[in-house]
C-alpha positions in Angstrom: -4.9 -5.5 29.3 -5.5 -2.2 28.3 -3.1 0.0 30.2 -0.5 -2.4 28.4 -1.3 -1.5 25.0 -2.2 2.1 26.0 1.5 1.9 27.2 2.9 0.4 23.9 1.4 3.0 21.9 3.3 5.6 24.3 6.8 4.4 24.1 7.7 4.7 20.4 6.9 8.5 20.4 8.7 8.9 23.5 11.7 7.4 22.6 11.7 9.5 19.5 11.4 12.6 21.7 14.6 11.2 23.8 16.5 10.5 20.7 16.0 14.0 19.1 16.8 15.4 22.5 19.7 13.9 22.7 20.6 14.3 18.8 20.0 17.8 18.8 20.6 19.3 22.5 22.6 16.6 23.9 25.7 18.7 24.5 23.2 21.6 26.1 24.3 22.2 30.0 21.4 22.1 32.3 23.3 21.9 35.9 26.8 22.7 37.3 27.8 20.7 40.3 29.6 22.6 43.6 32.0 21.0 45.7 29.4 21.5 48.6 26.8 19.0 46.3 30.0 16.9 45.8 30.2 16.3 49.5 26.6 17.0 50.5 24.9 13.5 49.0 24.5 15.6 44.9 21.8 17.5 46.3 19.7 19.5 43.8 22.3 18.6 40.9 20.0 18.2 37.5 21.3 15.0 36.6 18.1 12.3 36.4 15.0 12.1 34.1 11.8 11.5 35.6 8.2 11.7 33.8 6.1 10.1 36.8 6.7 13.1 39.2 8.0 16.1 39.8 8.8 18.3 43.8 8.6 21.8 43.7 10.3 23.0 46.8 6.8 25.6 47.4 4.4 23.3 45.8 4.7 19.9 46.8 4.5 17.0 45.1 3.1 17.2 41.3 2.1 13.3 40.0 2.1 13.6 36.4 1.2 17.3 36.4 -1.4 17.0 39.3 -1.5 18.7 42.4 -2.4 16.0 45.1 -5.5 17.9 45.9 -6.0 17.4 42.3 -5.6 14.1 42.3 -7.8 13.4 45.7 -10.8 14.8 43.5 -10.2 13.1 39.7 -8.9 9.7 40.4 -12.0 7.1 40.7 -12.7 5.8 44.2 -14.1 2.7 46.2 -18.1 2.5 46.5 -19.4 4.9 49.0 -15.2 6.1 49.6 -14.0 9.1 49.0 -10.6 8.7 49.2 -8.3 8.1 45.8 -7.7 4.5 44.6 -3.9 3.3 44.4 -5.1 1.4 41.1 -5.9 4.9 39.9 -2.6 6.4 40.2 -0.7 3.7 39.4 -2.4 4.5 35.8 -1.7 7.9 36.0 1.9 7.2 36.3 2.6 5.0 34.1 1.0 6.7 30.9 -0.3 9.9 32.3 -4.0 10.1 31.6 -6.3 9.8 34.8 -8.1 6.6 34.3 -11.8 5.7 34.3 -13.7 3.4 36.6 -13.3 0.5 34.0 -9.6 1.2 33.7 -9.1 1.1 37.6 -11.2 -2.6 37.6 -9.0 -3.9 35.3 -5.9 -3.0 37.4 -7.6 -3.8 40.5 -8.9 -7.7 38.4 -5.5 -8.3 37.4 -3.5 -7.4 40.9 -5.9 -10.0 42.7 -5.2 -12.8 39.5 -1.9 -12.6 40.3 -1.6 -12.2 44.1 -1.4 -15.3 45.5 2.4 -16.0 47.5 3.9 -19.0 46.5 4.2 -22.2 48.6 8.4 -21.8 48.8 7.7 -18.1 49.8 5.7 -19.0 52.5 8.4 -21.4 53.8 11.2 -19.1 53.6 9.1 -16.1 55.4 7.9 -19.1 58.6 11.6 -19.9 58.4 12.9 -16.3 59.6 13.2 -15.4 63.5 9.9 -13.4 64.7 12.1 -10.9 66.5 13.4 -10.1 62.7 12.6 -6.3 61.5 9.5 -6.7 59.4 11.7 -4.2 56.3 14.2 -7.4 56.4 11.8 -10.3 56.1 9.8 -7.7 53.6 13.1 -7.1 51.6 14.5 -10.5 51.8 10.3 -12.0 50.5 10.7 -9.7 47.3 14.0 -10.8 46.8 13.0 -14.6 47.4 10.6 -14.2 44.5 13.3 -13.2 42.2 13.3 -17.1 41.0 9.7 -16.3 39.4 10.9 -12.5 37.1 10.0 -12.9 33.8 12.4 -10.3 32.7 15.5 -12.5 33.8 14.0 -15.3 32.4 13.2 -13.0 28.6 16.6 -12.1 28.7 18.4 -14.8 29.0 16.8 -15.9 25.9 17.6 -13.2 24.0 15.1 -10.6 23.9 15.4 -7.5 21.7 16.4 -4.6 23.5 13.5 -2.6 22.5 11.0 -5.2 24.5 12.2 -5.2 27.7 9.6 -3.1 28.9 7.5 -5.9 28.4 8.6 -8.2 31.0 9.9 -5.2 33.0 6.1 -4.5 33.2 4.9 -8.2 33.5 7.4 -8.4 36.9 6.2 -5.4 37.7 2.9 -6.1 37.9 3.0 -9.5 39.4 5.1 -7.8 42.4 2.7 -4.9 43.1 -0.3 -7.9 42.7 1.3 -9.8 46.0 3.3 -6.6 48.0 0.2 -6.6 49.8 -0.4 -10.1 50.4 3.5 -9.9 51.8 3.4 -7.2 53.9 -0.2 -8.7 55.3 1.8 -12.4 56.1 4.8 -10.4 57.8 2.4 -8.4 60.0 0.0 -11.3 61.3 3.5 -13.4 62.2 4.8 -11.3 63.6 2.4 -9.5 65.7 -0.9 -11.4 65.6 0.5 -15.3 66.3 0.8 -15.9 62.7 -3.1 -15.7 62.2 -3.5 -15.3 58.5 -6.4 -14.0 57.3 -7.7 -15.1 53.5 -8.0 -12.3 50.8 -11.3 -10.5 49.8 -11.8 -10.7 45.9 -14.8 -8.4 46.8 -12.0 -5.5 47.6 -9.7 -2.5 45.9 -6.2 -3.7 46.3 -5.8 -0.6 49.1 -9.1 -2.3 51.4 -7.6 -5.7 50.7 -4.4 -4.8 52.4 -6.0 -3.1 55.4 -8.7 -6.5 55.7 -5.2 -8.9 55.4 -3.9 -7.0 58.0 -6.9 -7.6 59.9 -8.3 -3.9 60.4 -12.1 -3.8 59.3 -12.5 -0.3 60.2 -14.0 1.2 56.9 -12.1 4.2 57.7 -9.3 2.6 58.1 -9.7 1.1 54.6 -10.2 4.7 53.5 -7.0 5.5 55.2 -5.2 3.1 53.7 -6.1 3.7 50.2 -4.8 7.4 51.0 -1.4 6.6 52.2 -0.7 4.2 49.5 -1.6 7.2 46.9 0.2 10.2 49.0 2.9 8.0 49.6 3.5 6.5 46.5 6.6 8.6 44.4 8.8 11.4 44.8 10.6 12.3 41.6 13.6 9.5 40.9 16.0 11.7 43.4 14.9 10.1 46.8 17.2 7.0 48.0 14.4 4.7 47.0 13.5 6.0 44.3 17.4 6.6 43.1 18.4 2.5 44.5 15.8 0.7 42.1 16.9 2.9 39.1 20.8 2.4 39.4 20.1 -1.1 40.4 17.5 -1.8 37.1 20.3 0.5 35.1 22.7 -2.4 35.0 19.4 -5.0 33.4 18.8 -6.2 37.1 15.2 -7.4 36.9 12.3 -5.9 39.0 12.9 -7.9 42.0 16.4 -7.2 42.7 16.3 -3.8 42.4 12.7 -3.0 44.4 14.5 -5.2 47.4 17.6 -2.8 47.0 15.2 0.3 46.9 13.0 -1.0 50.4 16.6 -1.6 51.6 17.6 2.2 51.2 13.8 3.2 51.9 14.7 0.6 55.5 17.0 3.7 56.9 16.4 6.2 60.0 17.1 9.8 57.0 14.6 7.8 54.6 11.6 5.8 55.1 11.9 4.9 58.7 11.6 8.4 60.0 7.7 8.1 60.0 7.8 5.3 62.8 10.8 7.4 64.3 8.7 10.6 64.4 6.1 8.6 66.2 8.1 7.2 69.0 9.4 11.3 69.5 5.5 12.6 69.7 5.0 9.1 72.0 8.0 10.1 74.6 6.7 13.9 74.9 3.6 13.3 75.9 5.0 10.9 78.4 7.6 13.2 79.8 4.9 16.3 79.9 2.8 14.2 82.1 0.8 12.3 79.5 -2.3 13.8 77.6 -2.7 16.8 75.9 0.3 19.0 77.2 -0.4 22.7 77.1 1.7 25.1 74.3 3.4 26.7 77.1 4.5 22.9 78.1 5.4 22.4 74.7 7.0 25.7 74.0 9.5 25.3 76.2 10.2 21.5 75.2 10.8 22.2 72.2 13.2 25.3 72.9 14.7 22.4 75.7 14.9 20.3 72.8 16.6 22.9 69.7 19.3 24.4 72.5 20.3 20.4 74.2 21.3 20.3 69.8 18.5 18.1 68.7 16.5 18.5 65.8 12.6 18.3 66.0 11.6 15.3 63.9 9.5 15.3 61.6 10.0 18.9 60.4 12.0 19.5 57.4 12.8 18.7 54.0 15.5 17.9 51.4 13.9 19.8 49.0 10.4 21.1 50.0 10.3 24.5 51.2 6.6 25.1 52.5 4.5 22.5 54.3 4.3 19.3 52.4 0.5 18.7 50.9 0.8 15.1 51.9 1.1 16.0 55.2 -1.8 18.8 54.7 -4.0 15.3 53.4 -3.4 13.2 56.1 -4.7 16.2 58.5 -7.7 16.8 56.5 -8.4 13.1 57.2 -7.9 13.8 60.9 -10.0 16.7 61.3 -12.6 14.5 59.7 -12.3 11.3 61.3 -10.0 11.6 64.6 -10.1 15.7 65.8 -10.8 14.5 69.4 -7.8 11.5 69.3 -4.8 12.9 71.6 -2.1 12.0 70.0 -3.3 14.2 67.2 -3.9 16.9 68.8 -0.1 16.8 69.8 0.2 16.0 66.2 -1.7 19.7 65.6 -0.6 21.7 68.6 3.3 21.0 67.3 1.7 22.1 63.6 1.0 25.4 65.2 3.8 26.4 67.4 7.1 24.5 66.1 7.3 26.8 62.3 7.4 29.8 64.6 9.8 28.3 66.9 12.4 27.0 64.1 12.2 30.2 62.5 13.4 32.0 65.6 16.1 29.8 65.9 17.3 30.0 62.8 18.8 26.9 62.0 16.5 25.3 60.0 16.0 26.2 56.2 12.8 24.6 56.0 10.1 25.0 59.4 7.3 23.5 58.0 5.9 19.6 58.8 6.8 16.5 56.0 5.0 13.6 55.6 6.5 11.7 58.5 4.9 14.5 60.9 2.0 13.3 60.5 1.4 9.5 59.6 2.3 7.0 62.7 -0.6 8.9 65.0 -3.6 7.9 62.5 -2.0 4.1 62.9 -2.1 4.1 66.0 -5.5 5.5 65.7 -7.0 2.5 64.2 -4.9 -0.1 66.1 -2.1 -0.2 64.3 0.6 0.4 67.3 3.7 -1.5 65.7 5.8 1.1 64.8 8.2 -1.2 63.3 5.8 -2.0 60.7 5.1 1.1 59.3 8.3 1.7 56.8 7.0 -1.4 55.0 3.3 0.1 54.3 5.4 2.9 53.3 7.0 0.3 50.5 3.7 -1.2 49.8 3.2 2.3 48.6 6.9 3.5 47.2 6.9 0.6 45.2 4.0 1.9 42.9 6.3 4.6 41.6 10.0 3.2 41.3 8.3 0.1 39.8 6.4 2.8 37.1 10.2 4.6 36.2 11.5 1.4 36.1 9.1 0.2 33.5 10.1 3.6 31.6 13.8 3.2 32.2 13.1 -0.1 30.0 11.4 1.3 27.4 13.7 4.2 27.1 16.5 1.8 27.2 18.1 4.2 29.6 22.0 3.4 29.9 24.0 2.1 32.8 24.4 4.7 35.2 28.1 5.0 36.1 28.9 8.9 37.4 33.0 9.9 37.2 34.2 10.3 40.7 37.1 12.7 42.1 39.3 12.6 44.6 39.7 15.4 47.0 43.2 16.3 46.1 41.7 16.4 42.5 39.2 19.3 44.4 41.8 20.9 46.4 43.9 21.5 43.1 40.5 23.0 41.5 40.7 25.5 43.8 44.1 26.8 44.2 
């Protein structure tokens, strides 16, 4: 396909840039690590590469040098949409050129070749418990088709170091092909009596998801293609992001370490604060009466909430410093679609009163919404109420971008990642 040899013709001259890097400046210091970043999870230490995407803490989220306002207009859309195709971006991350129409077909041709679930897949995923999270069975279904990676099987024959972005990209591909197809089977056993519904050839990989899930709402097809792209990467330092490389640093194929990246994505400080945020916004409208409460009503929860030493969720950021454009995207799409729906006019009466409210309190370094502010009320919108379900659209989406930086981390034939540890009586004696 093309994308593949537009990706071959990429990797020579790039590792020829790493290898002069490294030749020439390899010895150059570009962070210095504090014991606070020792003991506070390496925050904002310099010590990954990743091309796909960069976070400025004011900016937001930059995919291969584009703003995502920037990429909402240039990346090609469905017929009649106006919303970004996931096929698009996954171009623009793997070789950094925005594609054309014609490049996104192909993409979108090839994901539906190879999407089909195997028969032993389905068995294994009828064989778990229904009451079982839907990030396990999703986790333990991408791990189950581990027996079908190409790359294992390449290197146990012996393939030359230098192609192992090859099959890295074949698995890749084949897994982003049937994510949706997975996530699709998990939802309609779990919560729809196991009523499968058969895929539409005649639909972008984003639309296809939404119709397998069984949500025909065009907009909702529109929404979906959205929070696949906003969604989809988040530099290499996110747990994610930062599990599928180290896992894929020791030669672990594409299957072992996605699952081990949607199991770190699985937890309440990662991915599953969107459905977590969404249960919060659920329980204060219920404990202000229901409705719309007033800002006066929701002044003083929230004050209630800062001084009882909780923390409003869904405000906040490792890293961001300013409100995060994804969320900014997903309430564009509100205003447009949804400005009368209740639960988002929570969603925007918190947007206007909790910055001001943080700020006074002083606590917080950063008072402005993230991604997870926003997302759970336009499910619920379009009938998506299982909370529970939506950290796995969120790794439907995740998996676009730690599956592009693993395919890079082949070609680069980046090493084994193995940091030096300390003790902290090595620390203490650093400081005396």
């Amino acid at each position: 396909m093309q994308l593949k040899e537009k990706l071959k013709t990429q990797i020579e001259p790039m590792r020829e840039n790493v290898r002069s890097l490294i030749k020439n400046h390899g010895d150059k210091v570009i962070s210095e690590v504090t014991i606070r970043q020792a003991f506070g999870g390496v925050r904002g230490v310099k010590c990954l590469v990743c091309d796909t995407s960069n976070l400025d803490p004011m900016e937001g989220i930059r995919f291969r040098g584009y703003t995502i306002p920037e990429v909402s207009e240039k990346l090609p859309k469905a017929s009649g949409g106006k919303q970004p195709l996931p096929e698009g971006i996954f171009y623009l991350l793997m070789v950094g050129e925005l594609p054309t129409e014609n490049d996104v077909k192909e993409i979108t041709a090839e994901w539906q070749k190879r999407s089909k679930l195997s028969d032993y897949l389905i068995t294994i995923l009828e064989s778990m418990p229904i009451e079982m999270h839907p990030m396990t069975q999703f986790s333990m279904g991408i791990l189950a088709m581990q027996k079908e990676s190409i790359f294992a099987k390449k290197y146990r024959e012996g393939i030359s170091k230098y192609e192992l972005w090859d099959p890295m990209f074949e698995d890749g591909m084949n897994l982003l092909a049937k994510l949706p197809a997975l996530a699709a089977y998990i939802y309609r056993k779990k919560y729809k009596n196991n009523e499968q519904i058969k895929p539409d050839t005649a639909l972008d990989w984003g639309g296809n998801f939404a119709h397998m899930m069984g949500v025909e709402n065009p907009e909702y097809k529109e929404l979906m293609r959205l929070y696949l792209v906003l969604h989809c990467d988040h530099e290499s330092g996110n747990v994610s992001a930062h599990t599928t490389h180290l896992v894929g640093s020791a030669l672990s194929d594409a299957y072992y370490s996605l699952s081990a990246g949607i199991d770190g994505l699985a937890g309440p400080l990662h991915g599953l604060a969107n459905q977590e945020v969404l249960r919060w916004i659920m329980s204060v409208k219920e404990k202000l009466g229901g409705g719309v409460p007033s800002k006066e009503q929701l002044t003083k929860f929230l004050w209630d909430t800062l001084n009882s030493g909780q923390v409003i969720p869904g405000y906040g950021h490792a890293v961001l410093r300013a409100t995060d454009p994804r969320y900014m995207a997903q309430r564009e799409f509100a205003l447009k679609y949804l400005p009368d729906d209740e639960t988002f006019q929570v969603v925007s009466m918190l947007y206007e009163v909790t910055p001001d409210i943080l700020k006074k309190h002083g606590k917080a370094k950063n008072p402005w919404p993230n991604v997870d502010a926003h997302s759970g009320c336009l499910q619920v919108y379009y009938g998506v109420t299982e909370y529970d379900f939506y950290t796995v659209l969120f790794g439907v989406s995740r998996a676009i971008g730690v599956l592009s930086q693993l395919i890079w981390s082949r070609a680069l034939g980046l090493s084994i990642e193995r940091p030096k540890s300390v003790s902290t009586d090595w620390l203490l004696d650093q400081v005396k």
